[in-house]
C-alpha positions in Angstrom: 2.1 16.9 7.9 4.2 14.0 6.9 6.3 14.0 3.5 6.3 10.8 2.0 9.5 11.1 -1.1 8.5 8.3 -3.6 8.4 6.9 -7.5 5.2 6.5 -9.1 6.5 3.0 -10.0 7.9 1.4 -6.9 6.2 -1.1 -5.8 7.7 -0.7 -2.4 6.5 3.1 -2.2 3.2 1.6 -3.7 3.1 -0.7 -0.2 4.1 2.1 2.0 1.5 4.7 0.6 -1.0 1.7 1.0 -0.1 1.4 4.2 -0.7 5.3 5.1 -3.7 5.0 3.7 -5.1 2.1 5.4 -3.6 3.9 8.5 -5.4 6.8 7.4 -2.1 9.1 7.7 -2.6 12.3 5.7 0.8 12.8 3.6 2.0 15.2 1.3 3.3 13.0 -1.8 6.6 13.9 -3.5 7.6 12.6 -6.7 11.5 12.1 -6.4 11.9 11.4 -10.3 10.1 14.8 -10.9 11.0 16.6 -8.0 14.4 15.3 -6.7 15.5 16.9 -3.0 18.4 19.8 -3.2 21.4 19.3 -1.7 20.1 21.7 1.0 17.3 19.3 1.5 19.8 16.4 1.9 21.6 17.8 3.9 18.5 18.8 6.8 16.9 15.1 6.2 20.2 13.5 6.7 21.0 15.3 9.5 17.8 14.9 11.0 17.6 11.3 10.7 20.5 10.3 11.9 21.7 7.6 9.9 25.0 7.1 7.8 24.8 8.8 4.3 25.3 5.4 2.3 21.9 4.5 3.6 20.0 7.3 1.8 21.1 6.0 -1.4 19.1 3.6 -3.8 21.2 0.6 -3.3 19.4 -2.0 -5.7 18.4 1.2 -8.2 20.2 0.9 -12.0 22.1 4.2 -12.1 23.7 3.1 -8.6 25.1 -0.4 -10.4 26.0 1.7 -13.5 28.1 4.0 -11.9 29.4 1.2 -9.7 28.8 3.5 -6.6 29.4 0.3 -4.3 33.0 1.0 -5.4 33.5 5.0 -5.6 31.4 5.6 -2.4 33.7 4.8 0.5 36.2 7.5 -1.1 33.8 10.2 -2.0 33.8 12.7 0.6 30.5 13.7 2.0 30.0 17.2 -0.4 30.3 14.4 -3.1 27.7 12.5 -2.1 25.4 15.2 -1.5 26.1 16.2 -5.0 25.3 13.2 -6.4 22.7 12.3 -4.7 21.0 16.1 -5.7 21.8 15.1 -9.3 19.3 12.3 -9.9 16.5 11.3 -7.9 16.5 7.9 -9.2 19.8 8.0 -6.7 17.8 8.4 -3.0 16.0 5.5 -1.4 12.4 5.5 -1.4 10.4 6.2 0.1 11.6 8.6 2.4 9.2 9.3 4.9 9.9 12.7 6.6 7.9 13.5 9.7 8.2 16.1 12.3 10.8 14.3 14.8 12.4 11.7 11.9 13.4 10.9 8.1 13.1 6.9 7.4 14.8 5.5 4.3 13.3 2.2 3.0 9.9 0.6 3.4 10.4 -1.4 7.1 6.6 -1.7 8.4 8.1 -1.9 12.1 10.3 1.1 12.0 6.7 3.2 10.1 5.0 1.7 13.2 7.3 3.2 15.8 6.9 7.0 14.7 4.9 9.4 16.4 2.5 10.1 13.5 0.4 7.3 14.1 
């Protein structure tokens, strides 16, 4: 079954979720405010998807500006990250869709397309 890491509030994980629905995807829906991924769990989805780290954080989200990440970021080390990105879930961009074969970050309709669930 396909994971689907959101926050009840984004209105892009609102579109996506719409989306699975209308495609009539069956997800299991995971709260990342309420129930933020481990480290451990970063560390398989980033691995698994294949993209740089930078790109599972919430780039536009307030705690990122705050802590001026856009700065501190290219000298963290990867543990750091990882750490970081365990410590608030506010931190990871949403959705996430995990599937069997991928992890997605973001809300791209053609990328969603291109996955094997559908």
């Amino acid at each position: 079954m396909v994971k689907v890491y959101c926050y009840s509030k984004c209105t892009t994980c609102k579109k996506a979720l719409k989306w699975l629905d209308d495609k009539g995807v069956k997800y299991q829906l995971i709260d990342l405010k309420e129930d933020n991924p481990d480290e451990k769990t970063l560390r398989s989805l980033h691995k698994k998807s294949g993209l740089p780290l930078k790109r599972f954080f919430n780039t536009s989200g307030m705690i990122y500006r705050e802590l001026e990440l856009s700065k501190k970021l290219p000298d963290m080390s990867e543990d750091e990250q990882f750490k970081l990105l365990a410590s608030d879930g506010m931190l990871v961009k949403r959705p996430l869709l995990v599937t069997k074969d991928k992890v997605l970050t973001g809300f791209k309709e053609k990328e969603w397309e291109e996955c094997a669930f559908i």
